[in-house]
N, C-alpha and C positions, 0 to 999 in steps of 0.2 A: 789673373789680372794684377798689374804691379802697383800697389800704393804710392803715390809720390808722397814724400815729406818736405816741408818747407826750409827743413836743417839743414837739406843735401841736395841744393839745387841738382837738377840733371846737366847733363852734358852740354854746355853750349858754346856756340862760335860767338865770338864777334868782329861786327862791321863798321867799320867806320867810313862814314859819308863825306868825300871830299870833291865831289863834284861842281858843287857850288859856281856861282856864276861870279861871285865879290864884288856886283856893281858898285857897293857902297867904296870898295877900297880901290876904286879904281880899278879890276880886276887882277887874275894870279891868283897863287892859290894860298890860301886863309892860314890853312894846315900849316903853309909852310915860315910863318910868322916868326918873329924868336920876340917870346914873353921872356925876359930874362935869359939867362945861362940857356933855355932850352927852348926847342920850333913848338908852336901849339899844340901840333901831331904828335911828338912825343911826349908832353903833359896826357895827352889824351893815352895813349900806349900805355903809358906810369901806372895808370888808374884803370883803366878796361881789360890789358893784357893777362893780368895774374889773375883775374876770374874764371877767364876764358880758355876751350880747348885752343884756341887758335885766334890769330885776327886775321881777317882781308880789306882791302882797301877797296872803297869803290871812287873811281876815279876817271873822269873824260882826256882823253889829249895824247902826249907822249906820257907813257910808263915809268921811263927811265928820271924822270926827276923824283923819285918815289925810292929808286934803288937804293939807297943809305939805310933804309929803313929794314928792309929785307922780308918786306910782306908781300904777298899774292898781291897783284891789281887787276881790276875789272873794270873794267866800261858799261855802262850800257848799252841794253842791246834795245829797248824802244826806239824808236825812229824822233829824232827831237831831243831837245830839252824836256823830260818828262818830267822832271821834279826826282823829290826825293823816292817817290814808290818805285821807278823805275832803278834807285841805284839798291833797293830793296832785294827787288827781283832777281839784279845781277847775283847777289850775295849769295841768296837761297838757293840759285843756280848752280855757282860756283860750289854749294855746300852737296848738293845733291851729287854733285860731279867728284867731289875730291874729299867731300866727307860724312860718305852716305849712314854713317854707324850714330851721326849727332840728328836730333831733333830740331832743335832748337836754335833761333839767329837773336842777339842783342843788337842791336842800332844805335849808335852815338854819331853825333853831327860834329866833323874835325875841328871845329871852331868854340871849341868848347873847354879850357885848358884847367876848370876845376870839379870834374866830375868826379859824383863820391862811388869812393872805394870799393863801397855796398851795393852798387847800381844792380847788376846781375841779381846777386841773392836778392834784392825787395823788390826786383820787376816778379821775379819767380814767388815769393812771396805775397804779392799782389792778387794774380792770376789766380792764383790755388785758393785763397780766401775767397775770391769772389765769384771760382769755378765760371771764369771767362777762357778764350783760346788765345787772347791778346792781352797786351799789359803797354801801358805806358808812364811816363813819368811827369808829377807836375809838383812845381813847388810855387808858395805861395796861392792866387789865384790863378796860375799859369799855367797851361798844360803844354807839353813838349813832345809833339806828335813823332817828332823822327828819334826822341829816344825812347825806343822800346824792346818788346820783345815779342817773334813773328815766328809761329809753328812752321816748320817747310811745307808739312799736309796743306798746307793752306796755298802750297805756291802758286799751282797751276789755274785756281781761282783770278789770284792777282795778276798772273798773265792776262786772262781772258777779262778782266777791269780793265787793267792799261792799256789792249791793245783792241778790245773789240769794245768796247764800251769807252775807250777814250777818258777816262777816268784820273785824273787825276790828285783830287783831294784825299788826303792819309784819314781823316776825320771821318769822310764820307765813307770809305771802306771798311777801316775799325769796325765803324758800328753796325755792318751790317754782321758783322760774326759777334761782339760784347770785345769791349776794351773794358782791363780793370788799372785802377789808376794808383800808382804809386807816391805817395805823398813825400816830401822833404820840407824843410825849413828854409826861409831865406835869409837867415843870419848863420854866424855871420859874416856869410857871404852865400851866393844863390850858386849853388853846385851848378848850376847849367846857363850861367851866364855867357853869351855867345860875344864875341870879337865881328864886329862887321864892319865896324868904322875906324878911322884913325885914332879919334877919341878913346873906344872902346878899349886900342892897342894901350894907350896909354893909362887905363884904368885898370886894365888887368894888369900890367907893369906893377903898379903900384900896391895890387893885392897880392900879387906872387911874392913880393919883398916884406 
């Protein structure tokens, strides 16, 4: 049996969630924002990419406004607007498919342009402490359901949540296997401050600078 150490996370992909509907911004996509010099997607890339074996995009619509970026992109395959488990499932899918040797999927939501550095090593550090199979992130009194980390072993379960159980909620499924939670600080600045409104744009503007 192989000891995991919290030193040397294992292998992991990650996914970034750009499905999003952007009611607040009048719709289009969040990802593709420019906080400054750079689109929110690649803030996010800056910070999730160098942890990770790999990243894939999960994303509804045409593919090709994605191509600059030069990631995998996914859709989902739920029937619907499923939320974020369904752009989950794509990822897991996709990892099963094209990178059966990793375990392991990290989750960040594209709208996210300050996420810390350490996100991967303290999800995998979370887990192993608290010998849960799920790990999520929260700072402050906030928890952040879609950024986390999701066994693949676990896929085929979530299939059968989303599609035969109609399942929706990330919170409700977490816990039926143990989520352990990764703590951060909110100063000073909230690593997982999301962009949804115009306002928003203009307040990340102003922390990015």
């Amino acid at each position: 049996m192989t000891i995991e150490s919290s030193a040397a996370p294992p292998a992991t992909f990650g996914l970034v969630l750009a499905g999003g509907l952007a009611r607040r911004m009048g719709g289009g996509d969040k990802a593709l924002i420019r906080i400054g010099d750079k689109t929110i997607l690649q803030r996010v890339l800056d910070r999730l990419a160098p942890a990770c074996a790999g990243v894939v995009l999960n994303a509804n619509g045409d593919p090709t406004r994605f191509a600059a970026f030069g990631l995998p992109v996914v859709a989902d395959d739920v029937a619907g607007f499923a939320g974020p488990l369904a752009g989950i499932l794509a990822g897991l899918d996709w990892m099963a498919a094209h990178a059966p040797g990793i375990a392991w999927l990290a989750s960040a939501p594209g709208d996210c342009p300050f996420l810390p550095h350490d996100l991967v090593a303290r999800l995998h550090t979370a887990r192993l402490a608290a010998q849960k199979p799920l790990a999520c992130a929260q700072s402050g009194d906030w928890r952040h359901p879609v950024v986390g980390l999701w066994p693949v072993a676990l896929r085929e379960d979530l299939r059968h949540a989303l599609v035969a159980e109609n399942l929706r909620k990330i919170e409700v499924w977490t816990a039926r296997h143990g989520v352990a939670l990764a703590e951060w600080p909110t100063t000073p600045v909230d690593p997982f401050f999301n962009v949804n409104t115009p306002e928003d744009v203009a307040a990340a503007t102003r922390l990015a600078g």
